[in-house]
C-alpha positions in Angstrom: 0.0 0.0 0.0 2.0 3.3 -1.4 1.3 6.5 0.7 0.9 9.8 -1.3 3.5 12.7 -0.4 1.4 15.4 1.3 2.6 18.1 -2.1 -0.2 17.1 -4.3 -2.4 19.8 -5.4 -5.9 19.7 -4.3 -7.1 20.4 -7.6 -5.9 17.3 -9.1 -8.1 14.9 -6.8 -11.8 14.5 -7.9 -14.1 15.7 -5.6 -16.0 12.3 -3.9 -18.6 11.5 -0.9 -17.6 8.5 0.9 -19.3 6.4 2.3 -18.3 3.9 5.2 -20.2 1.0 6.2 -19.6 0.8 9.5 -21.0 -3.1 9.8 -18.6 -3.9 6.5 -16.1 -2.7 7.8 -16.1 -5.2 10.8 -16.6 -7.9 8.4 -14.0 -6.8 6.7 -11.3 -6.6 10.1 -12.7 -10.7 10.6 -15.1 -9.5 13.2 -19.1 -10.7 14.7 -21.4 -8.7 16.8 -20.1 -11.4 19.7 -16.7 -9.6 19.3 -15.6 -6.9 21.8 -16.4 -3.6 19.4 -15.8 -0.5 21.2 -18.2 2.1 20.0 -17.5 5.7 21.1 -20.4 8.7 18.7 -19.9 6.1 15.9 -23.4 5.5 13.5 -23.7 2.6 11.3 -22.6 4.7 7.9 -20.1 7.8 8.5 -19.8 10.3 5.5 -17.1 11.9 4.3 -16.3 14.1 2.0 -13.1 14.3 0.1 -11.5 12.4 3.1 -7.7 12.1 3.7 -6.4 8.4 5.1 -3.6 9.0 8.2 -2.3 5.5 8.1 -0.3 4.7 11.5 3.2 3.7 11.0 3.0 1.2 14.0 -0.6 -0.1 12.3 -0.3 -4.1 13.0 -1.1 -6.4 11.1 -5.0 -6.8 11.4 -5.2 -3.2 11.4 -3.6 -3.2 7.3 -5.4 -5.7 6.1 -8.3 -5.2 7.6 -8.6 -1.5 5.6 -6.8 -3.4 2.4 -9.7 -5.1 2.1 -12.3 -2.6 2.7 -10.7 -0.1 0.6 -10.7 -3.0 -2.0 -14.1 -3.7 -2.4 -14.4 0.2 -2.1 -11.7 2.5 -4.0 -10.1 5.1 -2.2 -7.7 7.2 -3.9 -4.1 6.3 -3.6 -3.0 10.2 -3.5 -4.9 11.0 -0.5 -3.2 8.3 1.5 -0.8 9.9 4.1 1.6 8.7 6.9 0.8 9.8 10.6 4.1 12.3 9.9 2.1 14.3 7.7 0.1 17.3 9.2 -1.1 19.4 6.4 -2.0 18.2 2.6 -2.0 20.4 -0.4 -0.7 23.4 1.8 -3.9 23.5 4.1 -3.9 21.7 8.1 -5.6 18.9 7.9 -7.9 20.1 10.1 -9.6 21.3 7.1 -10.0 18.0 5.5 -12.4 14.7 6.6 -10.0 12.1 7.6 -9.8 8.4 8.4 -7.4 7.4 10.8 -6.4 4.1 10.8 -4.9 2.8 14.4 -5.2 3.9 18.3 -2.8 6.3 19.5 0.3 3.5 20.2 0.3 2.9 16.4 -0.6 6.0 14.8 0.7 9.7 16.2 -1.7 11.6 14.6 -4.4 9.7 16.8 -2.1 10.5 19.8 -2.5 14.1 18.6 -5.8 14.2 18.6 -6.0 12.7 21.6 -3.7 15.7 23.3 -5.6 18.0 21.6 -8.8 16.9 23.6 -10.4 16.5 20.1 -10.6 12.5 20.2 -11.7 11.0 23.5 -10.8 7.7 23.7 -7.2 6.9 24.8 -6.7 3.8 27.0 -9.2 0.3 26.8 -10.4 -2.1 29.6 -9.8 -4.6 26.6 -7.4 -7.1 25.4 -9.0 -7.5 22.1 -11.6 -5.9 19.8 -12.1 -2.7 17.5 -12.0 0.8 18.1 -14.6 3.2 16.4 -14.6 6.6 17.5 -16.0 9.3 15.1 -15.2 12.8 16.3 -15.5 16.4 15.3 -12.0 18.9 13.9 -12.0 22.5 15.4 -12.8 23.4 11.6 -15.9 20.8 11.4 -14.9 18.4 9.5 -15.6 14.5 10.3 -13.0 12.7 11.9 -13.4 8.7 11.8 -10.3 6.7 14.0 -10.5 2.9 13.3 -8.1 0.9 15.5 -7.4 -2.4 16.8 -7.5 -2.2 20.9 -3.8 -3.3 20.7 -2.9 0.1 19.6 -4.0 1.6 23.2 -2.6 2.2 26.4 -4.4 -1.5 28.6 -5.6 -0.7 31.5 -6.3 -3.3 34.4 -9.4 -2.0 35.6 -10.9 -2.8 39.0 -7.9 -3.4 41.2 -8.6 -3.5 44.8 -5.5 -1.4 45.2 -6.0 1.2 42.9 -6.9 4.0 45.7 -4.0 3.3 47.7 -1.0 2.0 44.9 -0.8 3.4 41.6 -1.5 1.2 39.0 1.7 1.8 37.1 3.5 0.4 40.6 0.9 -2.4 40.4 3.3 -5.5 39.2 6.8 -4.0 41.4 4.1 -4.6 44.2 3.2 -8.1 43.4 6.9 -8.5 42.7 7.5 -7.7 46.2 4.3 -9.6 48.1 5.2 -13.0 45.5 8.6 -13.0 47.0 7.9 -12.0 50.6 5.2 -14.8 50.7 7.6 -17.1 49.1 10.0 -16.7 52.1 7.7 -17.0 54.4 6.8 -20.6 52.6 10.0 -21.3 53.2 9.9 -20.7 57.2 6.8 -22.1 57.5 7.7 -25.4 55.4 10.4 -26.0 57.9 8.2 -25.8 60.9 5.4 -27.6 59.8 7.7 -30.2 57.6 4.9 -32.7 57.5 1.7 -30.3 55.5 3.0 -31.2 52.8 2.6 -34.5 52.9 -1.5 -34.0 53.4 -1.8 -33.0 49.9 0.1 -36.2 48.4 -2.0 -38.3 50.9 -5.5 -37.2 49.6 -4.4 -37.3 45.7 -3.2 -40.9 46.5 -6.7 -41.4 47.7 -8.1 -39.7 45.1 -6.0 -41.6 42.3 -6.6 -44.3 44.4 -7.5 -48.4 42.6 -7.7 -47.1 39.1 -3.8 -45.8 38.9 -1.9 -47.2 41.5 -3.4 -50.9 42.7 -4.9 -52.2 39.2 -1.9 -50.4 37.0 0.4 -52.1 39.2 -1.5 -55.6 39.5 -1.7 -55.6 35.3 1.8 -54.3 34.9 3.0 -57.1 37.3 1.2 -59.8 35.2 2.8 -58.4 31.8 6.0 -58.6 33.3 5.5 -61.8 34.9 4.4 -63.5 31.0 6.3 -61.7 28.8 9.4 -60.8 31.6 8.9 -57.2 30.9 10.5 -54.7 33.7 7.3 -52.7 35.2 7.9 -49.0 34.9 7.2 -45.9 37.4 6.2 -43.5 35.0 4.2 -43.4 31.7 6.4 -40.9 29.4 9.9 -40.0 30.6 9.2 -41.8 34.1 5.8 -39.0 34.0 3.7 -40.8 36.5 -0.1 -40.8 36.1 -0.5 -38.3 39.3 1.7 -36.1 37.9 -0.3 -35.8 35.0 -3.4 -34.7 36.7 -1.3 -32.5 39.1 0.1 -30.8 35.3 -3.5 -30.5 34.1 -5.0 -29.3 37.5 -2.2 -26.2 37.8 -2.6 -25.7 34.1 -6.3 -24.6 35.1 -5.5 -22.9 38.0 -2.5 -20.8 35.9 -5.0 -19.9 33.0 -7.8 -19.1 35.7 -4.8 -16.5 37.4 -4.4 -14.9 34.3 -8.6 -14.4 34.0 -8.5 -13.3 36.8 -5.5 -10.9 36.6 -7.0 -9.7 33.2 -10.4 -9.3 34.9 -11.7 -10.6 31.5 -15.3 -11.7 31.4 -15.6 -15.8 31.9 -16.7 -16.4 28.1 -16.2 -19.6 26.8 -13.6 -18.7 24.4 -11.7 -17.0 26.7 -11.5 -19.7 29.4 -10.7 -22.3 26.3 -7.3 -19.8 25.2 -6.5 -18.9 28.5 -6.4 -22.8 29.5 -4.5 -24.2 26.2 -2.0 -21.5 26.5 -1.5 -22.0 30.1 -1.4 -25.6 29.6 1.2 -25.4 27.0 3.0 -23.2 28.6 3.3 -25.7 31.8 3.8 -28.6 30.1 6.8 -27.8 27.9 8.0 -26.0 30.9 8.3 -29.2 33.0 8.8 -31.3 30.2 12.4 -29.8 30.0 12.9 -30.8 33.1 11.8 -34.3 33.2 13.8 -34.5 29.8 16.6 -33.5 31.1 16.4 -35.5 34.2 15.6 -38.7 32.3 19.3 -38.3 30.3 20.9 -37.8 33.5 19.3 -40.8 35.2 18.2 -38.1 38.3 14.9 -38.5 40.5 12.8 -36.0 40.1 8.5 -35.4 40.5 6.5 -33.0 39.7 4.5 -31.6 42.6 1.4 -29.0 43.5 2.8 -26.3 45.3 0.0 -24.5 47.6 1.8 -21.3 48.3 3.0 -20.8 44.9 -1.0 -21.1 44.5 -1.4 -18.4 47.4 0.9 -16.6 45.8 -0.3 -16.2 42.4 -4.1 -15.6 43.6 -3.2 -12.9 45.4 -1.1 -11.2 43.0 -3.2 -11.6 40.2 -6.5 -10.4 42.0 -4.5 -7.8 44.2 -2.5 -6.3 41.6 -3.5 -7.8 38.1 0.3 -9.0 37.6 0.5 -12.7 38.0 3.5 -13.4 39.9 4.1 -17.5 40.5 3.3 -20.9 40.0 1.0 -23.3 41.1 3.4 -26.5 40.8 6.7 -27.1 41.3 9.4 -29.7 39.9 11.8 -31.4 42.3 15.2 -33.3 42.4 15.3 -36.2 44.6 17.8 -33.7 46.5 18.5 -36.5 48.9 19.8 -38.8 46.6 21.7 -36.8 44.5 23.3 -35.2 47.4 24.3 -38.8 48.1 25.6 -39.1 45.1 27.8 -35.6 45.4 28.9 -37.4 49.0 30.0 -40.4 47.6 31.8 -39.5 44.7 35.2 -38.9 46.0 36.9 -37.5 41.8 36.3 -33.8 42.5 35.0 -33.6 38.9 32.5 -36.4 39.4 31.4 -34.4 41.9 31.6 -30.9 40.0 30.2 -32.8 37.2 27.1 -34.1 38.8 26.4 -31.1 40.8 26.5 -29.3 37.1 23.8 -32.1 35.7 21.9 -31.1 38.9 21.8 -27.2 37.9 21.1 -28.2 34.0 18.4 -29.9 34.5 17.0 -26.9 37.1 17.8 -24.6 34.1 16.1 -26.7 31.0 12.4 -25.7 32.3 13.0 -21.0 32.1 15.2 -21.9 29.1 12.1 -23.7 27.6 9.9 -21.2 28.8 12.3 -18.2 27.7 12.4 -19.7 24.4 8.3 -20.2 24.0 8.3 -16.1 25.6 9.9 -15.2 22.1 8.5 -17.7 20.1 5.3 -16.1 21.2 6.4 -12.2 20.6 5.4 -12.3 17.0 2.0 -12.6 17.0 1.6 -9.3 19.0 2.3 -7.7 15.7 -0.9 -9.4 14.1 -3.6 -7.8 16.0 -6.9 -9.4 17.1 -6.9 -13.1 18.7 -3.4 -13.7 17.3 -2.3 -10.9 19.5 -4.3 -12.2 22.3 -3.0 -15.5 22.4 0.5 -14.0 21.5 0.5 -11.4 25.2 -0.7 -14.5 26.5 1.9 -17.0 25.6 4.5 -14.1 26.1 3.5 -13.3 29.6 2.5 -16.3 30.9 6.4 -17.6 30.4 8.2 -14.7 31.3 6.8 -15.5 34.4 7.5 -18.7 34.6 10.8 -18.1 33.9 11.3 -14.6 36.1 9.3 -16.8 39.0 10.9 -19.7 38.1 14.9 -18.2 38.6 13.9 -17.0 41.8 16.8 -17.9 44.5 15.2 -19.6 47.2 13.3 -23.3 47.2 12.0 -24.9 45.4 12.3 -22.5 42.7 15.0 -23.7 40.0 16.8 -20.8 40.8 17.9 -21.9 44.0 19.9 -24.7 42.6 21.8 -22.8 39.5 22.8 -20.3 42.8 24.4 -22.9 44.9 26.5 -24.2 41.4 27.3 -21.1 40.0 26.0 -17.2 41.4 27.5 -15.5 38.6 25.8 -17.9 36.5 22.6 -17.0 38.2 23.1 -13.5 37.9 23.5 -13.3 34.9 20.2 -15.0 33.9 18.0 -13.3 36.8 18.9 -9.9 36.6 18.3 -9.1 32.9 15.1 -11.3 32.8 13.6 -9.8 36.0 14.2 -6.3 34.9 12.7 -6.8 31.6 9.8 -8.3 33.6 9.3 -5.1 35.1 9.7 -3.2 31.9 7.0 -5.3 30.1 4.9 -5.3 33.1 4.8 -1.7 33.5 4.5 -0.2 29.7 3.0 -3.5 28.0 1.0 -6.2 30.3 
């Protein structure tokens, strides 16, 4: 799409009423009536008369092709197409023309202008995803019509208990702070009540009970005994069957933290991204692990964590930043510390505890990798950019939460082998946490 040079004489463009089709137009950008549109003085057809187009030079991609394809099925004049530099057109402001403005005031600066300039009222959204359709007045009269996705605006988390005593922008340094105070205080209280913990693997047992431990066992044992076959532990990569509903039952619980923190309404389509993101996002995370583990021939489990649970509840209601997990992956310390102890070559013993810090590390790198992997779809716009914020922010705090230095996180392990190592992954990950947290989540 070629945007005109602001020089061309006024003379040399036809004169033409334009029509837009407001209803079109949301076919046109993929979108239903059950879609979030955000409606702000806009009636179904909007006239305009010799309109200019202010295309945004941050305009993402459902943004472009959503007006490609309008302005396909009706022809707009290429010459009257402008970039959001451009302030006057054939030597007159272009408060004197009609204009459509493609993109919110992140992707376009004209529509930042006119926000400043008091003349276009809407300037941060309650909402992930959806349209913006504003239709305002210029000083001089003439119709103004903004069209933008809601990616292009400042997201605001609205509704936070907080909000009269914290300022929002402080909102995710102050679940920051309460995440790891409460995870210290885990830590104190998990060595004075050593035996809770146990409670919550006693009822799951129940729970699991005939059906995965007794009768899997009792079958297994027969195989073995006709066809000498060694009975495993696990199912995948020694994965046991509890483990599995532990993964899917803190994938639920992650994805409901992030409704929660989003204070998005409970639709079905919501609650279906939120939990296949979040259980993606958990299970490759701890798959790295187990992998990992499973080369080195290490015991490990995967285990429900209930003040990582606390943790992230509160944070995510509190301050609409989730901050922690709900599950937690863990070496059989014991036994690998017997293995340290027993190895009497120095480099056995630097060697092992370097498997031990490896296999901590393989679940942020995952999840680092998956935080990327994910950034490119918040240049598409619409549910692509949903589900890319998502899968973005859901790992970086895994791994951010994750790298944390006391147990069980997996930082606490990479600190005892190597602190520089460890600083040099936390620190640059946690402040680009707070960066994104502040001026993106």
């Amino acid at each position: 799409m070629s945007l005109a040079p602001a020089t061309v004489c006024a003379q040399e463009i036809p004169a033409v009423t334009y029509q837009v089709d407001v209803q079109q137009v949301l076919v046109n950008y993929g979108l239903t009536e059950n879609d979030k549109i955000i409606d702000v003085n806009c009636p179904p057809t909007v006239t305009l008369y010799n309109p200019l187009v202010i295309m945004g030079s941050g305009a993402d991609v459902l943004e472009k092709q959503g007006f490609a394809l309008y302005t396909s099925n009706n022809p707009f004049d290429q010459r009257t197409m402008l970039t959001d530099d451009a302030r006057s057109f054939a030597g007159q402001s272009l408060d004197n023309y009609d204009l459509i403005v493609v993109g919110g005031p992140d992707h376009n600066k004209y529509t930042k202008e006119l926000i400043d300039r008091g003349i276009v009222t809407y300037k941060q959204t309650d909402e992930k995803s959806g349209l913006v359709l504003e239709v305002a007045q210029s000083p001089a009269g003439h119709t103004i019509f903004v069209v933008g996705d809601t990616a292009g605006y400042p997201y605001h988390k609205k509704d936070l208990p907080l909000n009269g005593i914290i300022p929002e922008k402080y909102a995710p340094a102050a679940a920051v702070a309460t995440g790891t105070i409460f995870g210290l205080l885990g830590i104190i209280l998990g060595k004075l009540f050593t035996g809770f913990g146990s409670i919550w693997d006693k009822i799951l047992n129940f729970v699991m009970g005939y059906f995965t431990t007794h009768a899997g066992e009792v079958a297994a044992d027969k195989e073995a005994r006709a066809r000498e076959i060694k009975v495993k532990k696990g199912i995948i990569l020694g994965i046991t069957g509890k483990e599995m509903l532990i993964g899917l039952f803190c994938a639920m619980l992650f994805a409901i933290a992030f409704l929660i923190a989003d204070r998005l309404e409970l639709l079905p389509s919501n609650i279906l991204i939120y939990l296949l993101v979040g259980g993606v996002v958990s299970v490759l995370h701890d798959f790295g692990h187990r992998l990992v583990a499973f080369i080195f021939k290490v015991p490990s489990e995967f285990k429900f964590w209930g003040i990582g649970t606390l943790i992230m509840l509160v944070t995510s209601w509190l301050f609409g930043t989730v901050f922690a997990q709900p599950g937690r992956f863990l070496i059989d310390t014991d036994e690998a510390e017997e293995i340290v102890e027993k190895d009497t070559d120095v480099k056995k013993r630097q060697s092992t505890a370097r498997n031990l810090a490896l296999i901590t590390l393989a679940g942020p790198v995952i999840s680092f990798v998956l935080c990327i992997a994910f950034l490119p779809l918040l240049f598409f716009g619409g549910i692509a950019a949903e589900i890319g914020l998502l899968g973005f922010s859901m790992n970086l705090v895994t791994v951010v939460y994750n790298l944390m230095p006391f147990k069980p996180m997996d930082g606490n392990t990479i600190w005892h082998w190597s602190k520089l190592l460890w600083a040099l992954l936390f620190v640059p990950v946690f402040l680009f946490f707070v960066v994104m947290t502040v001026f993106v989540f």
